[in-house]
C-alpha positions as CSV (number, residue, x, y, z in Angstrom):
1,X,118.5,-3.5,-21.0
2,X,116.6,-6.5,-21.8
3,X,115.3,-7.2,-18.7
4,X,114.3,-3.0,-18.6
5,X,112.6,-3.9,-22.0
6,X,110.9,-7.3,-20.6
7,X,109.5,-5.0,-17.1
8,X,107.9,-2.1,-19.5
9,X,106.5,-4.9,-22.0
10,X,104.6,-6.6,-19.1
11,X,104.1,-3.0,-17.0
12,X,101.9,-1.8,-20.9
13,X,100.3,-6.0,-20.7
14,X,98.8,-5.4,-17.5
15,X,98.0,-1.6,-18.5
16,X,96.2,-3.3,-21.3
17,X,94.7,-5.5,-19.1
18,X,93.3,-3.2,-16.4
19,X,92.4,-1.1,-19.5
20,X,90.3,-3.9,-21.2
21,X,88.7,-4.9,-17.3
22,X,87.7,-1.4,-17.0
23,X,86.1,-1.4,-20.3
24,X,84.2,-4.0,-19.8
25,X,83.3,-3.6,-16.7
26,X,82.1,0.3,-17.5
27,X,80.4,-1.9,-20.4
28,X,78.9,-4.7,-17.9
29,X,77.7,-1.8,-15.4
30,X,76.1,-0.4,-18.5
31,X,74.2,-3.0,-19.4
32,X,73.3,-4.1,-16.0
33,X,72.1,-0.3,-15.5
34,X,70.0,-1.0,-18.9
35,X,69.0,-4.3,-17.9
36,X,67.4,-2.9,-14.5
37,X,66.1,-0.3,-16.3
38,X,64.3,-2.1,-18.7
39,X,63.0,-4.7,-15.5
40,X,62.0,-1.8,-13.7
41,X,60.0,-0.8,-16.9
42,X,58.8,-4.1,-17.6
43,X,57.6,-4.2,-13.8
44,X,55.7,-1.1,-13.8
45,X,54.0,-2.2,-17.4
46,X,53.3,-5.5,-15.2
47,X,52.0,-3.5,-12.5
48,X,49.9,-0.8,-14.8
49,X,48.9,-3.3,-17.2
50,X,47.2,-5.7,-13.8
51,X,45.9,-2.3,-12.2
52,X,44.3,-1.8,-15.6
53,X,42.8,-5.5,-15.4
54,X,41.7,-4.5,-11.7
55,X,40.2,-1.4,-12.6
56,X,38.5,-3.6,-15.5
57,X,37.3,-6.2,-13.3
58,X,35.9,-3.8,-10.6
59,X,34.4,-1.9,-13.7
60,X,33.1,-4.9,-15.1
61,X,31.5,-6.0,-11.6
62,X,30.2,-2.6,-10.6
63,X,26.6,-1.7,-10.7
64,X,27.1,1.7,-12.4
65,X,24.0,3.2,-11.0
66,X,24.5,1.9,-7.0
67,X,28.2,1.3,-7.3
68,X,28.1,-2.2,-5.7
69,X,28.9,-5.5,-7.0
70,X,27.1,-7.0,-9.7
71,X,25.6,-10.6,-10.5
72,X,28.9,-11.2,-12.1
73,X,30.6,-10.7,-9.1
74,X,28.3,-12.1,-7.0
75,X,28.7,-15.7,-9.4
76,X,32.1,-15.3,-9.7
77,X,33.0,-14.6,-6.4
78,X,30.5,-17.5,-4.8
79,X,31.9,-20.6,-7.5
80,X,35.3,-19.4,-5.8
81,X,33.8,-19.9,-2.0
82,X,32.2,-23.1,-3.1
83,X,35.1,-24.8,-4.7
84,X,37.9,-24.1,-1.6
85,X,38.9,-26.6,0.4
86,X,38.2,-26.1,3.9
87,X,39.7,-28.2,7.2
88,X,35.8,-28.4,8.4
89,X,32.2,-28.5,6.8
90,X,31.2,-25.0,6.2
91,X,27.7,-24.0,5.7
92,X,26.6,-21.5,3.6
93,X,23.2,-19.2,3.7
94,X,21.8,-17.5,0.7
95,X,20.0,-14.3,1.3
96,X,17.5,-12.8,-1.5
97,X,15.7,-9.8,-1.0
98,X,14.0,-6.9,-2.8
99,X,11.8,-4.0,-2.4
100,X,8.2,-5.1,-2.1
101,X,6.6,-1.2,-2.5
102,X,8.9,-0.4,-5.3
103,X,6.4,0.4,-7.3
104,X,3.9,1.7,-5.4
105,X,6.8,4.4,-4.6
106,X,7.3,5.3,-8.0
107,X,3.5,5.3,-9.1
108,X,3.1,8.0,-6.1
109,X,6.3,10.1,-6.2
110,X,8.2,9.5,-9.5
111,X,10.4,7.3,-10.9
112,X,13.2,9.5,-9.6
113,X,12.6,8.9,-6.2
114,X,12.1,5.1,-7.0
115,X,15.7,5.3,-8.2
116,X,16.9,6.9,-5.2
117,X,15.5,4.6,-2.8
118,X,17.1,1.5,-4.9
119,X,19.8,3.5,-4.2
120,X,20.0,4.3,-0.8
121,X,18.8,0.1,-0.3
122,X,22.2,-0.7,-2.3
123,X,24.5,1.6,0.2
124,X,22.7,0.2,3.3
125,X,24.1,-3.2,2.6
126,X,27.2,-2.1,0.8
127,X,27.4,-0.8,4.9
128,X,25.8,-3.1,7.0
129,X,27.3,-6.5,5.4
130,X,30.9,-6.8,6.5
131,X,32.9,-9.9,5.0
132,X,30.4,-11.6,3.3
133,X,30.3,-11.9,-0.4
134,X,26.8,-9.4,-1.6
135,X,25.2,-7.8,-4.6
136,X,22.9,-6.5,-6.7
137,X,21.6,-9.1,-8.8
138,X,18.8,-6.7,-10.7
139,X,17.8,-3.7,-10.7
140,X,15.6,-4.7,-7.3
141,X,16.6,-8.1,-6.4
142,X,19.8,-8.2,-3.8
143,X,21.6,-11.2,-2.7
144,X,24.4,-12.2,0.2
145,X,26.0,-15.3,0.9
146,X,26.6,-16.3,4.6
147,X,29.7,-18.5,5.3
148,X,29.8,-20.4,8.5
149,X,27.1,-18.0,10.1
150,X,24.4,-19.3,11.9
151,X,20.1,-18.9,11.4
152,X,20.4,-15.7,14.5
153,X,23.5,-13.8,12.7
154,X,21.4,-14.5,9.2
155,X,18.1,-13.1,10.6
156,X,19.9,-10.8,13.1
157,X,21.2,-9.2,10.2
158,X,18.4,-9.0,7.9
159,X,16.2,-7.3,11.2
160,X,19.1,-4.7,10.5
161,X,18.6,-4.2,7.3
162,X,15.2,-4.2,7.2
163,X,14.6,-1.4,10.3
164,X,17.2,0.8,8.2
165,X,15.3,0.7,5.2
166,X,11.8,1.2,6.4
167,X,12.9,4.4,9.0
168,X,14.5,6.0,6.4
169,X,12.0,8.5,5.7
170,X,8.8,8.6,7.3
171,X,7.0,9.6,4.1
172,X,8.7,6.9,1.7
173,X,8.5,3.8,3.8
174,X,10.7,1.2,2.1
175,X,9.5,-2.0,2.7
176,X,12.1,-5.1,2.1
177,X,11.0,-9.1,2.0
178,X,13.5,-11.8,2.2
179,X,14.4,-15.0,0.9
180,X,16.6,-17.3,3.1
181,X,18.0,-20.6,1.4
182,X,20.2,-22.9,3.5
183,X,22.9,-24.6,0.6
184,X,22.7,-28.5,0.5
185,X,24.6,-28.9,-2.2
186,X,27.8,-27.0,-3.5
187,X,27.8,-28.2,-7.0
188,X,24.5,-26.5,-7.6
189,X,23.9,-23.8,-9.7
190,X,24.1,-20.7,-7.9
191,X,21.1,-19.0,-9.8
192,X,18.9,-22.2,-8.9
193,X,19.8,-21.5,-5.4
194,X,19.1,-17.5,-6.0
195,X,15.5,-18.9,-6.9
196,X,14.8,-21.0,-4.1
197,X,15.6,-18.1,-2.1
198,X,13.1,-15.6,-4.4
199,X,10.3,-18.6,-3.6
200,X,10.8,-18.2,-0.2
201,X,10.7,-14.5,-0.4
202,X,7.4,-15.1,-2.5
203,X,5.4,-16.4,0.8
204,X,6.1,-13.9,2.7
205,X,3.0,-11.6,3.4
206,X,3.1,-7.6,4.4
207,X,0.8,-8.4,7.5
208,X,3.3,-11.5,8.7
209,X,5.1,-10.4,11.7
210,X,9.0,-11.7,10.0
211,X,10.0,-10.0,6.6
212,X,11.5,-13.2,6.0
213,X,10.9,-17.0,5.5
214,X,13.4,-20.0,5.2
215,X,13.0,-22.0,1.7
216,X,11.4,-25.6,2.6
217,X,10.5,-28.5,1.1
218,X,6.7,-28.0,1.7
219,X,7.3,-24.1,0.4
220,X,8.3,-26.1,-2.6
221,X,5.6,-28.1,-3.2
222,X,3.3,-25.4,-2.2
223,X,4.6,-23.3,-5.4
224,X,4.5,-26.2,-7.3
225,X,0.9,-26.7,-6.6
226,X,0.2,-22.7,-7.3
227,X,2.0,-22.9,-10.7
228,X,0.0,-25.9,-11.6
229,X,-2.8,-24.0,-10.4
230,X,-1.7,-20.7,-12.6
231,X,-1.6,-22.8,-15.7
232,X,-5.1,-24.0,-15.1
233,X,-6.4,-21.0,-14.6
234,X,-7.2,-20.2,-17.9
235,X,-8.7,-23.2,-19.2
236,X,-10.7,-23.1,-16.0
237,X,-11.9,-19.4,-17.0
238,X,-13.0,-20.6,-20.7
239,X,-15.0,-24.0,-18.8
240,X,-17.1,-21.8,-16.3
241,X,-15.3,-23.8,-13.1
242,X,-15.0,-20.3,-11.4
243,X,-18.7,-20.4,-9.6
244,X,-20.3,-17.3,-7.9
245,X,-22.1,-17.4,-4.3
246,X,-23.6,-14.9,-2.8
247,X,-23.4,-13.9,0.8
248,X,-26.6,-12.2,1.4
249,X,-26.8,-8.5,3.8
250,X,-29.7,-8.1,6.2
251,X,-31.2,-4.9,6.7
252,X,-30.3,-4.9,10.6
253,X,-33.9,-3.1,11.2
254,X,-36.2,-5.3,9.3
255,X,-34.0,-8.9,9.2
256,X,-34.6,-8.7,5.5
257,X,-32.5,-9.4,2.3
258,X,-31.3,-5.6,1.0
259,X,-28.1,-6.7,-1.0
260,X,-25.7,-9.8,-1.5
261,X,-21.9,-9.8,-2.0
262,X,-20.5,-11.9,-5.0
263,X,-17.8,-14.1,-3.4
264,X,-15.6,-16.5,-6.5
265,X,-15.5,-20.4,-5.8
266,X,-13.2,-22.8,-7.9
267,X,-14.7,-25.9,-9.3
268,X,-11.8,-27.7,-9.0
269,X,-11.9,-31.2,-10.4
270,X,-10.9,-33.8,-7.9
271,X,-11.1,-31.3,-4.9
272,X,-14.6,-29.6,-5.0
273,X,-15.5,-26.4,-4.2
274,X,-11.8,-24.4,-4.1
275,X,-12.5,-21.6,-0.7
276,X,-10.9,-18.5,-2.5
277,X,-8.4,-18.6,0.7
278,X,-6.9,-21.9,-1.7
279,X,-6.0,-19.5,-4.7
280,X,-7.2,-16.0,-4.3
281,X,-3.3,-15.2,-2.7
282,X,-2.1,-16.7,-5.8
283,X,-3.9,-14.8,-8.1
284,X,-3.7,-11.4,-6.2
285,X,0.1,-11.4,-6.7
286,X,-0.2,-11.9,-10.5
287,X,-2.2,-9.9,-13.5
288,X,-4.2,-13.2,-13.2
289,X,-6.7,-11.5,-10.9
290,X,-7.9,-9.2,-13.2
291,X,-8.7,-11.7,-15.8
292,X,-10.8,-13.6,-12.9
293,X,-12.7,-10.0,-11.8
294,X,-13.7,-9.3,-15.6
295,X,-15.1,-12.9,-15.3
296,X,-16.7,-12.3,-12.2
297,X,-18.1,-8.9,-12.8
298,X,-19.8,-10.4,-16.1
299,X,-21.1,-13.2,-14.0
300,X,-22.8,-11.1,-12.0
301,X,-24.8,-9.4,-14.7
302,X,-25.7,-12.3,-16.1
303,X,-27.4,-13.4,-12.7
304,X,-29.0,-9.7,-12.2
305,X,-30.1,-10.2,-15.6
306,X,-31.6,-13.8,-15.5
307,X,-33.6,-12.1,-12.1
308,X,-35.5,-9.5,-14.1
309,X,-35.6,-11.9,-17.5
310,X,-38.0,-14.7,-15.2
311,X,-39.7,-11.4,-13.1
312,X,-37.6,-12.5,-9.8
313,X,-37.4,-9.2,-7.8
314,X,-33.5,-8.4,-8.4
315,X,-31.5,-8.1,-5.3
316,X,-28.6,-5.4,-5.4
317,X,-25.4,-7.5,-5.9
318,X,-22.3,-6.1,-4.4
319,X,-19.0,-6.7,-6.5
320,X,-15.2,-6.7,-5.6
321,X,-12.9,-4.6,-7.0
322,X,-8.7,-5.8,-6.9
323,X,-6.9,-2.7,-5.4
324,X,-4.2,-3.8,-8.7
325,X,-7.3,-2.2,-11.1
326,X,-7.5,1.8,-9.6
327,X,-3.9,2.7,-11.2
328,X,-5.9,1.7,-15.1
329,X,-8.9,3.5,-15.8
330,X,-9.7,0.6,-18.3
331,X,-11.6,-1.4,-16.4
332,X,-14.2,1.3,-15.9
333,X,-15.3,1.5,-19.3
334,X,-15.1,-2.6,-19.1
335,X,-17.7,-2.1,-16.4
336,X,-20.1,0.6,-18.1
337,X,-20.0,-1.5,-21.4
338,X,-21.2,-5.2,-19.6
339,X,-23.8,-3.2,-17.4
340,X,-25.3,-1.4,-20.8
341,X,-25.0,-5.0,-22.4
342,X,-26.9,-6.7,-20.0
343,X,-29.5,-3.3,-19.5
344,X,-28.9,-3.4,-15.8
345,X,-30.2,-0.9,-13.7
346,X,-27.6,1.2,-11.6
347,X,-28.9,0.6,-8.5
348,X,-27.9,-3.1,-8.8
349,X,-24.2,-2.7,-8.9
350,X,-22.3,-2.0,-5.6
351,X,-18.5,-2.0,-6.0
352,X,-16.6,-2.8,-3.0
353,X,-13.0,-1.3,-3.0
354,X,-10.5,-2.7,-0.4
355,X,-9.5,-0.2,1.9
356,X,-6.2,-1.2,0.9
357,X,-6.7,0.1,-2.2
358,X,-7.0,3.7,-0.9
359,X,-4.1,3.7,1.5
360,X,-2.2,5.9,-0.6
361,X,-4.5,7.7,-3.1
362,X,-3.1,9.6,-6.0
363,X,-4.4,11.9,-8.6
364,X,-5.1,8.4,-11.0
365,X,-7.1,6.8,-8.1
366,X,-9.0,9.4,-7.2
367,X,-9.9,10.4,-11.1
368,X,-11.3,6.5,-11.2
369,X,-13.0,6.8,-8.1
370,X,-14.8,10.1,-9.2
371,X,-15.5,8.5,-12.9
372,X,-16.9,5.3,-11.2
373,X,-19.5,7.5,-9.2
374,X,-20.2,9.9,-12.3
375,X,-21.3,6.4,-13.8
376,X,-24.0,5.8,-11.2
377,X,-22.0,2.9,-9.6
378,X,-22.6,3.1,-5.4
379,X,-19.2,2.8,-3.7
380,X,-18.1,0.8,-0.9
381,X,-14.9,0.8,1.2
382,X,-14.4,-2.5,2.4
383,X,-12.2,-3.7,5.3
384,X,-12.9,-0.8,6.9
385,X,-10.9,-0.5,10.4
386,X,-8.2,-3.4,9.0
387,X,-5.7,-0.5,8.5
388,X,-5.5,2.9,9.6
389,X,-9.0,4.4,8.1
390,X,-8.5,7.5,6.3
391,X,-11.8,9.8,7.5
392,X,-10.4,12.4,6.6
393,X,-9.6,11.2,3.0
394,X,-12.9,9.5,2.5
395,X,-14.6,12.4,3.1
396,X,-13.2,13.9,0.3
397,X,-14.5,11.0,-1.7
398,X,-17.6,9.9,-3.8
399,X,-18.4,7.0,-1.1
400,X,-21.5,5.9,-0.2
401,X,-20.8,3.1,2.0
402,X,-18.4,1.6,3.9
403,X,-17.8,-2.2,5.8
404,X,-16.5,-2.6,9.0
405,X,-13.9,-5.3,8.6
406,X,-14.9,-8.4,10.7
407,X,-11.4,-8.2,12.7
408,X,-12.0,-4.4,13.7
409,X,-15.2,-5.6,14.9
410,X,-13.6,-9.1,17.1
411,X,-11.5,-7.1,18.5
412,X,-13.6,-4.3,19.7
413,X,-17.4,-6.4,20.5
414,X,-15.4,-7.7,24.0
415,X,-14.8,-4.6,25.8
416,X,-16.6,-1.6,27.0
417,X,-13.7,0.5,25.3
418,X,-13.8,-1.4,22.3
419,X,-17.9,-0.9,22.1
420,X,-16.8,2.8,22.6
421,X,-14.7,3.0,19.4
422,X,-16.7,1.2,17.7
423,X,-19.9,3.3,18.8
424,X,-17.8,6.9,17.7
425,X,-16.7,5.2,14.2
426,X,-20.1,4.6,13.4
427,X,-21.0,8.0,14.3
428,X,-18.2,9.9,12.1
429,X,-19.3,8.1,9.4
430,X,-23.1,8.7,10.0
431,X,-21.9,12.4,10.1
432,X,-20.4,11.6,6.7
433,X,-23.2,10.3,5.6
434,X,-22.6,6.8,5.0
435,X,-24.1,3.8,4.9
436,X,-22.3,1.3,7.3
437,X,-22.2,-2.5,6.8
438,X,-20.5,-4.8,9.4
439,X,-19.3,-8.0,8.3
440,X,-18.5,-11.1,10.4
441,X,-22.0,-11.0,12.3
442,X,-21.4,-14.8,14.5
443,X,-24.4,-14.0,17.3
444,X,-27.3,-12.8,17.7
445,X,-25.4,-10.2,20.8
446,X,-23.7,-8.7,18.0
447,X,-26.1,-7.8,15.7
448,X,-28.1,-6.5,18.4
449,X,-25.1,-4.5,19.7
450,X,-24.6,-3.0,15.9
451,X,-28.1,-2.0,15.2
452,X,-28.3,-0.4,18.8
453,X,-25.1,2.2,17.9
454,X,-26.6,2.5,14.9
455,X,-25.1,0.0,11.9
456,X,-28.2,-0.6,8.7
457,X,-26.7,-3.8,7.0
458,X,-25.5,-7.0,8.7
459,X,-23.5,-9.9,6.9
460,X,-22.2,-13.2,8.7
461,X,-22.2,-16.2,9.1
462,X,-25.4,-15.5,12.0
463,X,-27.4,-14.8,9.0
464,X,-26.2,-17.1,6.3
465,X,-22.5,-18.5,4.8
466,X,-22.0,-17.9,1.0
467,X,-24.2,-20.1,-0.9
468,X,-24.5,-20.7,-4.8
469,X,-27.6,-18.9,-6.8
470,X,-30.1,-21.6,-6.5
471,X,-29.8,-21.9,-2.6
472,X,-29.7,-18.3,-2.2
473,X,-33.0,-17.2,-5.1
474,X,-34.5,-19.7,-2.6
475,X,-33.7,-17.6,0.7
476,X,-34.6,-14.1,-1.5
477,X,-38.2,-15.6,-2.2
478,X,-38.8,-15.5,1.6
479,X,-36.7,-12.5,2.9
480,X,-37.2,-13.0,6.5
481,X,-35.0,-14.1,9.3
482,X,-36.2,-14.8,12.8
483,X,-36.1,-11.2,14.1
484,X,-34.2,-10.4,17.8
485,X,-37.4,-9.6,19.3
486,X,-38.1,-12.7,21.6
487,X,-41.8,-11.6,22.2
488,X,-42.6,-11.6,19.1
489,X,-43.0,-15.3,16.3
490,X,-40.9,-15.0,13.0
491,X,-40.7,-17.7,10.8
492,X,-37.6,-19.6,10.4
493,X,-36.4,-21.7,7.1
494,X,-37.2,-24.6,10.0
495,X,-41.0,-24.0,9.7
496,X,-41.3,-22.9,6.3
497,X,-40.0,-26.8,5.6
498,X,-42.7,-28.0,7.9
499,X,-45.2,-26.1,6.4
500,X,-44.0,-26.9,2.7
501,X,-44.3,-30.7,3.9
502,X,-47.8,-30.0,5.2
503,X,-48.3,-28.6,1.8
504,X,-47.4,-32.0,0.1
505,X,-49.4,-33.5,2.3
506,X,-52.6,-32.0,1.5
507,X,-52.1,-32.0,-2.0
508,X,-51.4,-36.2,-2.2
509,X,-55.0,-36.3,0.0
510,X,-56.6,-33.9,-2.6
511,X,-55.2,-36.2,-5.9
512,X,-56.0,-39.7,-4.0
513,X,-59.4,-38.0,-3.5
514,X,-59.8,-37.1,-7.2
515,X,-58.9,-40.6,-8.5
């Protein structure tokens, strides 16, 4: 019985037992179930909560308006690159670009369409540029940085970029120039390097045959020199060291001064006469050569002036107008209120507007162009035949002369079928009733040649080079060139100097006599 008692006592202990395990591990597999769950939710809070950061981040380093990165990406992003360690010596390119014509594309078809083509520039390289870090730094300034690509992949590349952009759409030709800086130094700021790229892009020129120019040392100096010269500028204006010359224009018939163009010289201290060649490219890409027109134009009417003030016959003084002035009808009433100031007849102003300047005309251009005329200014288009000369425009234009641009005329004075396009020019524009100036006149051939299709006004350097007032109210006293008529005598400057010194001559006999 006891030993029965003893067997039931330990069969309820281990009943206990197995009772208690169970409990506790029902209770264990409970809270191992929780404990998982809770992981699992503290995982997927992880995993939302760093998709959240993502879709932060890539919020925070999208453009909103292209959708590409940003120049907080673009830093970001390019500090990592630098900083790596590598198992070689990588190199690293820096590409800056931007769109040249921007806003020459929203002047003519709306800032819309400007947007659009920023646009469409941001998806091209969002496309083209495959494992390479890129953005938009501004709205029209672009980067990329090359790692371990050579100069050929770098320009390769842009070529690609560039041919997409500008056959995009024949009528909205978007033009790109580019920056390229080769990194030196890792440590260096990566906007500094941004900016050594822009200075490259600065230098390069619509007419060069690359869109694109490496950052040098010399580029470097060179912009140092043009910002020294920006600064002077100024002071320069208020000290008169910006000189006028004039380039006189021979009647082709009669070998006579009709007209003179007002070409700019800088007085530069230490240097001479400055060739506008040395600072005119400078000025041109700034607001800084409006401020040197307005002196120029008054500079002119001073001289005009001074001619009829000590009864000098005036000579009619052709003036150039920056293609940057015909989207501002401003400087029109500038030029009305200095001509009424000075009491300047009208027929002693010619304005010469780059044919540049009428490339594509709009409403604005062609209002100033029609205001400048209704104001008794004549009109020139000069450069004539540099581009592709709108006839058909001018036509529809107030013009009353035009200048055949001194390369049109190289290229086509050498050939019989250049003498025959330059022969049919002349006559479309007779038939338009222009007057038609050729500049660039080198040899006595080629003025001959002009006046025999039919050109009236000659300027070169056959006739005379720019020269400042005095010289040239020397030259307009006499008004006679030796004429291309070899039968015949003319006078050159030559003999007038021997005469002038058989002048003296007789005068010192006549005085001795006297005493």
């Amino acid at each position: 019985m006891k030993a029965f008692i003893i067997i039931v006592a330990l069969i309820i202990c281990i009943a206990v037992i197995i009772n208690r395990y169970n409990l506790m591990k029902a209770y264990y597999d409970y809270q191992t179930k929780a404990l998982n769950d809770l992981e699992k939710k503290y995982d997927k809070q992880v995993e939302d909560s760093n998709k959240q950061i993502e879709d932060l981040k890539t919020i925070a380093y999208l453009n909103a308006t292209t959708n590409i990165w940003n120049i907080d990406y673009f830093l970001e992003k390019g500090e990592h690159l630098f900083k790596q360690e590598y198992d070689h010596t990588p190199t690293f390119t820096l590409v800056a670009f931007n769109i040249s014509n921007i806003g020459k594309i929203n002047q003519l078809f709306g800032p819309t369409e400007g947007d659009k083509v920023v646009y469409f520039t941001a998806q091209t390289l969002k496309n083209t540029v495959r494992n390479q870090i890129y953005a938009q730094i501004y709205s029209n300034l672009f980067c990329i940085l090359y790692v371990d690509k050579d100069d050929k992949y770098v320009t390769d590349m842009i070529n690609k970029i560039y041919d997409k952009l500008i056959n995009h759409d024949e009528n909205v030709r978007i033009r790109t120039t580019y920056g390229i800086y080769k990194v030196q130094d890792r440590n260096m700021n990566i906007m500094d390097m941004i900016n050594y790229a822009q200075l490259a892009q600065k230098f390069v020129k619509e007419s060069d045959e690359l869109c694109y120019r490496f950052f040098t040392d010399e580029l470097n100096d060179k912009f140092e020199n043009n910002r020294k010269m920006s600064e002077e500028m100024e002071q320069a204006l208020d000290d008169h060291k910006f000189v006028v010359f004039l380039q006189p224009m021979y009647d082709l018939h009669s070998y006579k001064i009709i007209s003179a163009e007002a070409l700019v010289r800088w007085d530069y201290p230490g240097k001479g006469m400055l060739s506008p060649f040395a600072f005119l490219p400078l000025f041109e890409s700034t607001s800084l050569i409006q401020k040197l027109d307005y002196y120029m134009w008054e500079e002119c009417m001073k001289t005009v002036r001074r001619w009829i003030d000590n009864k000098i016959e005036p000579t009619p003084v052709t003036m150039n107008i920056s293609p940057s002035h015909l989207t501002n009808m401003k400087f029109v009433d500038y030029l009305v209120d200095i001509r009424e100031r000075y009491l300047i007849p009208k027929d002693m102003i010619i304005l010469e507007i780059p044919e540049k300047g009428l490339s594509n005309v709009g409403d604005v251009t062609k209002e100033i162009i029609n205001r400048l005329h209704d104001e008794g200014f004549i009109l020139c288009i000069d450069n004539f035949g540099s581009l592709n000369s709108p006839l058909n425009l001018l036509k529809d234009l107030p013009i009353d002369r035009i200048k055949l641009d001194r390369s049109f005329l190289a290229k086509n004075s050498e050939s019989d079928e250049g003498l025959t396009i330059l022969r049919y020019l002349v006559a479309m524009a007779k038939e338009l009733d222009f007057t038609i100036i050729t500049e660039g006149i080198e040899t006595k051939e080629q003025a001959a040649m002009l006046l025999e299709i039919g050109c009236d006004i000659g300027q070169g350097y056959y006739f005379s080079k720019p020269v400042d007032l005095r010289t040239f109210d020397g030259m307009n006293k006499t008004k006679l060139r030796e004429m291309y008529r070899p039968d015949e005598y003319y006078p050159t400057f030559e003999d007038y100097e021997k005469d002038l010194d058989l002048v003296v001559q007789y005068l010192n006999i006549q005085e001795k006599s006297a005493v």
